[in-house]
C-alpha positions as CSV (number, residue, x, y, z in Angstrom):
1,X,-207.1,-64.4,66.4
2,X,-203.2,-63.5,67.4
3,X,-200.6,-66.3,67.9
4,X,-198.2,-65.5,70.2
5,X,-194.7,-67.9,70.1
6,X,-192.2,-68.1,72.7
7,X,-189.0,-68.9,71.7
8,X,-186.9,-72.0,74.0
9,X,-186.0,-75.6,74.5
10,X,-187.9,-78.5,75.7
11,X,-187.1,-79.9,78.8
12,X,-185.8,-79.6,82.1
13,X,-182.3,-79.2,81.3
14,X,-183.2,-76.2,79.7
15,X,-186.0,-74.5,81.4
16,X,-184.3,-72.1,83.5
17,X,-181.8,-71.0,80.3
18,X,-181.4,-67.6,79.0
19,X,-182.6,-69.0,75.8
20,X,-185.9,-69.8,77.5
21,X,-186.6,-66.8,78.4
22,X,-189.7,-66.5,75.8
23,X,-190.9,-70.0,76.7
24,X,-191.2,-68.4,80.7
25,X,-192.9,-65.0,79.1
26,X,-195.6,-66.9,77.6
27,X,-196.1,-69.5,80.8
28,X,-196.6,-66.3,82.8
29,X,-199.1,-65.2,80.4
30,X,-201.3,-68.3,79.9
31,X,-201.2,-68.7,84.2
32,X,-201.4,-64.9,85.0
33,X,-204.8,-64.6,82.5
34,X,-206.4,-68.1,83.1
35,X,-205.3,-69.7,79.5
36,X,-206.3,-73.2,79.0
37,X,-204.1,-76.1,79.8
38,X,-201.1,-77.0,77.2
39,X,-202.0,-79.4,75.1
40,X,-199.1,-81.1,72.4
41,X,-200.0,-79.8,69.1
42,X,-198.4,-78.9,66.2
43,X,-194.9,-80.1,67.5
44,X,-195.1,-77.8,70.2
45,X,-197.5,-77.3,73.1
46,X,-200.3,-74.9,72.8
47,X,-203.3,-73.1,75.0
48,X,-205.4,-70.7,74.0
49,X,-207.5,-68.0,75.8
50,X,-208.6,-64.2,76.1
51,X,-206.7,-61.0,76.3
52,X,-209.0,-58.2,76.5
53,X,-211.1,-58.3,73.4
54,X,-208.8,-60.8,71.8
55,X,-208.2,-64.6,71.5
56,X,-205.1,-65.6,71.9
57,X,-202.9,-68.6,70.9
58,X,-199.9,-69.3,72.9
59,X,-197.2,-71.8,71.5
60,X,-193.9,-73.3,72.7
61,X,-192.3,-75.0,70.1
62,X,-190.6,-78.5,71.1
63,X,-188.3,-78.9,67.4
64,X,-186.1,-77.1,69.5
65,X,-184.6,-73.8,68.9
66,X,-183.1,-73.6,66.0
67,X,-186.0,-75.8,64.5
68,X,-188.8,-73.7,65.6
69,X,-190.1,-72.4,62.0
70,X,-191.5,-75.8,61.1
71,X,-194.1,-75.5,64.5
72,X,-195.3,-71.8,63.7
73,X,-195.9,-72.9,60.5
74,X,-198.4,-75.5,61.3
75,X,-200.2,-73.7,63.6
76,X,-200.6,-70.9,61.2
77,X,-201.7,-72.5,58.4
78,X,-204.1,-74.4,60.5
79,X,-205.6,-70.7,62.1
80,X,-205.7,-69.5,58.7
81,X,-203.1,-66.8,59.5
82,X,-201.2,-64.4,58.3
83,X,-197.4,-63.5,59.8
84,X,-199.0,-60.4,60.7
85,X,-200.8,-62.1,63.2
86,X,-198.5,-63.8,64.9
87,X,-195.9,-62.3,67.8
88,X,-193.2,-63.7,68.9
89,X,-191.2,-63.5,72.5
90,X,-187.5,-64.0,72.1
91,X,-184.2,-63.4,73.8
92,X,-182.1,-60.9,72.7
93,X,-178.4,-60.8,73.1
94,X,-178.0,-57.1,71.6
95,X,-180.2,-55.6,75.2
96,X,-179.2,-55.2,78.6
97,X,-180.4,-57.4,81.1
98,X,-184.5,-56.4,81.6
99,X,-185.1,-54.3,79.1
100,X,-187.8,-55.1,75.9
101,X,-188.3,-53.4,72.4
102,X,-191.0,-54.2,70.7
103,X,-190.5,-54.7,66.7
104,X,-192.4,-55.9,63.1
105,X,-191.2,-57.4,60.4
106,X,-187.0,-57.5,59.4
107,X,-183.9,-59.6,59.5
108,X,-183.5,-62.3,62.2
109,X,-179.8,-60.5,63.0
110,X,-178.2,-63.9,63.6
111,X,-180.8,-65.4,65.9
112,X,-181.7,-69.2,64.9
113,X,-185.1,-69.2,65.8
114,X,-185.9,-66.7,64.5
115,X,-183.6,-67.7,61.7
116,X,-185.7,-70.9,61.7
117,X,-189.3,-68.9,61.5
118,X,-188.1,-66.6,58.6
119,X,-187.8,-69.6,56.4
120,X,-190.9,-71.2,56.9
121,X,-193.3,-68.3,57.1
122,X,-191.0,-64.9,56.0
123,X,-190.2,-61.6,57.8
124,X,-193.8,-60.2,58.5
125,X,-194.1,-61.3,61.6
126,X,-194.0,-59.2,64.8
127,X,-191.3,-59.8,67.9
128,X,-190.8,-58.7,71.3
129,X,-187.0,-58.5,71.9
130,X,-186.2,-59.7,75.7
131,X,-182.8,-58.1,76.7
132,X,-180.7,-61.0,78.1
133,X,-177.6,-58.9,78.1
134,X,-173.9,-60.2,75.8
135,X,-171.4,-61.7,77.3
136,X,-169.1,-59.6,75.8
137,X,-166.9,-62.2,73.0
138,X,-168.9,-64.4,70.1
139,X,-167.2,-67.3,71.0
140,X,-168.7,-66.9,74.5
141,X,-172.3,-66.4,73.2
142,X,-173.5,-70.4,72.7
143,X,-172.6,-71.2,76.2
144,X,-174.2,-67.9,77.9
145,X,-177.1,-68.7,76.2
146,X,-177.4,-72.4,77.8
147,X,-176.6,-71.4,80.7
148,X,-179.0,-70.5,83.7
149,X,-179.9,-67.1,85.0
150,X,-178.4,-66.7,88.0
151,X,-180.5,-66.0,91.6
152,X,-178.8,-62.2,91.0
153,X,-181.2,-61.9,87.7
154,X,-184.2,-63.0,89.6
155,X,-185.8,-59.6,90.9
156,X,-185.1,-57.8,87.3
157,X,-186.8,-61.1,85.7
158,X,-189.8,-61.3,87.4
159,X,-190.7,-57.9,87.2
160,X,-190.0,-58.3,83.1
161,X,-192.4,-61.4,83.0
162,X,-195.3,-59.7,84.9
163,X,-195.0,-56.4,83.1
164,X,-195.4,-58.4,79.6
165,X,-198.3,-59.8,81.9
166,X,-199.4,-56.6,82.7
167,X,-199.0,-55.5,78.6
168,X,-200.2,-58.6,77.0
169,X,-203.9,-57.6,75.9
170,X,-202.2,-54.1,74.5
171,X,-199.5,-56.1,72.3
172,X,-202.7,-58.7,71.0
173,X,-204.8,-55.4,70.5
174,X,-201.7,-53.9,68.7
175,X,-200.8,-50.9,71.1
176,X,-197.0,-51.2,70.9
177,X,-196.5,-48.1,72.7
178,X,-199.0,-48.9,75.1
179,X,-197.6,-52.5,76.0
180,X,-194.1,-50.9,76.4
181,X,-195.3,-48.2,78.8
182,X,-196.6,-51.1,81.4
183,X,-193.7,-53.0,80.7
184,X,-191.6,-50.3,81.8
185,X,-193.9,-49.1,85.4
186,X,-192.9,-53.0,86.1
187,X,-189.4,-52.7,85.6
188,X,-189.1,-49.1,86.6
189,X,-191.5,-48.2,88.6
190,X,-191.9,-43.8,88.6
191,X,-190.1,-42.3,91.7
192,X,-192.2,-40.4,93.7
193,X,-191.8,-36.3,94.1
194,X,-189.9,-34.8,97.0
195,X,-193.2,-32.9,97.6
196,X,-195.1,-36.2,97.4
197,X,-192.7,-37.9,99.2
198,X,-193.0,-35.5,102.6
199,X,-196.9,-35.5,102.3
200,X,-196.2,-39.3,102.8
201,X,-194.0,-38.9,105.5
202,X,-196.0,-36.7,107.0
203,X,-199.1,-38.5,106.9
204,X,-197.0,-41.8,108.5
205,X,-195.7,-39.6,111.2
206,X,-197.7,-36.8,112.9
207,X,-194.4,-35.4,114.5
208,X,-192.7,-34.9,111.4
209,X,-191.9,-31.2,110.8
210,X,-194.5,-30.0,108.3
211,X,-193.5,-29.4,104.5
212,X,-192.4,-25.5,103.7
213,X,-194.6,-23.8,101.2
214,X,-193.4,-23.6,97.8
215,X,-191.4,-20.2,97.2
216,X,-193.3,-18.8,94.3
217,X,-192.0,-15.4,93.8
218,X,-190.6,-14.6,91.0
219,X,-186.8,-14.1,90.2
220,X,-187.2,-10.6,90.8
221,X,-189.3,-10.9,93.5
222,X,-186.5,-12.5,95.3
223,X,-184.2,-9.9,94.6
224,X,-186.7,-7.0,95.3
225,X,-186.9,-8.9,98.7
226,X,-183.5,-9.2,100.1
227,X,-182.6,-5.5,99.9
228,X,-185.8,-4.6,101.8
């Protein structure tokens, strides 16, 4: 069994806050992969369900934030787990806006849930770092963090959430590199080739020009050629 934690406040004053952001990753999950409905448990609200071979524990925390240690810690020693087991989603100031890095084990860099979670259940735990951008000074950091995300974030934050969707049965199996490579075709999806892309032009419009044949002589080929 994995637990995975999402980091955020309780509450409607807070839901659509930066700091929330892994409270929304995990609500994507549980309604994306048909999770059970929350139930309050273990000072926080928790669903469980499957993700591929895997079940699952979702939690939110309601100590708030910077008391979200003493939840994890319940639900784990009630599961019988280990930090090893248990993942958790969290914002991170130190990433542009969009981007996610997946990481095990280490410091808490500052960060007082996680800060919170290290003292009640140590280190060994795994997290996946959701980049929320900095607002540039330290003194500006408590009220960026508390503040919305504006409609401009909205395409780049929606395509995060469904790519850690996408990902989730990877990161519970333990594929790291796997869950990041979905994660990324969400957020930036591959570009298609110029020869790809005239075959589709092509194939949309009947009286576009046909694509020239690739040129595959070789270098000297081509110079052999032009004094002919």
């Amino acid at each position: 069994m994995k637990l995975f934690v999402g980091l955020g406040n309780p509450g409607a004053k807070y839901a659509a806050n930066r700091h929330n952001i892994g409270f929304m990753a995990v609500d994507r999950i549980a309604d994306d992969h048909g999770f059970g409905p929350w139930k309050s448990k273990f000072q926080g609200q928790l669903t469980e369900g499957i993700l591929g071979s895997e079940k699952v524990l979702l939690l939110k925390p309601e100590t708030f934030m910077n008391n979200s240690g003493q939840s994890v810690g319940e639900t784990m020693r009630f599961y019988k787990l280990t930090p090893a087991d248990v993942t958790v989603l969290h914002d991170e100031l130190d990433l542009a806006p969009g981007k996610a890095r997946v990481k095990q084990g280490g410091g808490h860099a500052g960060h007082n849930g996680l800060r919170s979670i290290h003292a009640h259940i140590g280190e060994g735990y795994g997290r996946v770092r959701l980049g929320i951008g900095h607002p540039g000074r330290k003194e500006l950091v408590a009220s960026y963090v508390l503040r919305d995300f504006p409609k401009a974030d909205a395409n780049w934050l929606d395509d995060l959430l469904r790519g850690i969707s996408d990902g989730a049965a990877d990161l519970a199996r333990g594929d790291a590199g796997r869950f990041m490579n979905t994660v990324a075709l969400r957020v930036t999806p591959p570009r298609a080739s110029n020869s790809t892309a005239k075959t589709a032009r092509s194939a949309s419009d009947p009286t576009a020009p046909a694509p020239e044949p690739e040129d595959t002589r070789s270098a000297l080929q081509k110079l052999a050629d032009r004094f002919r």
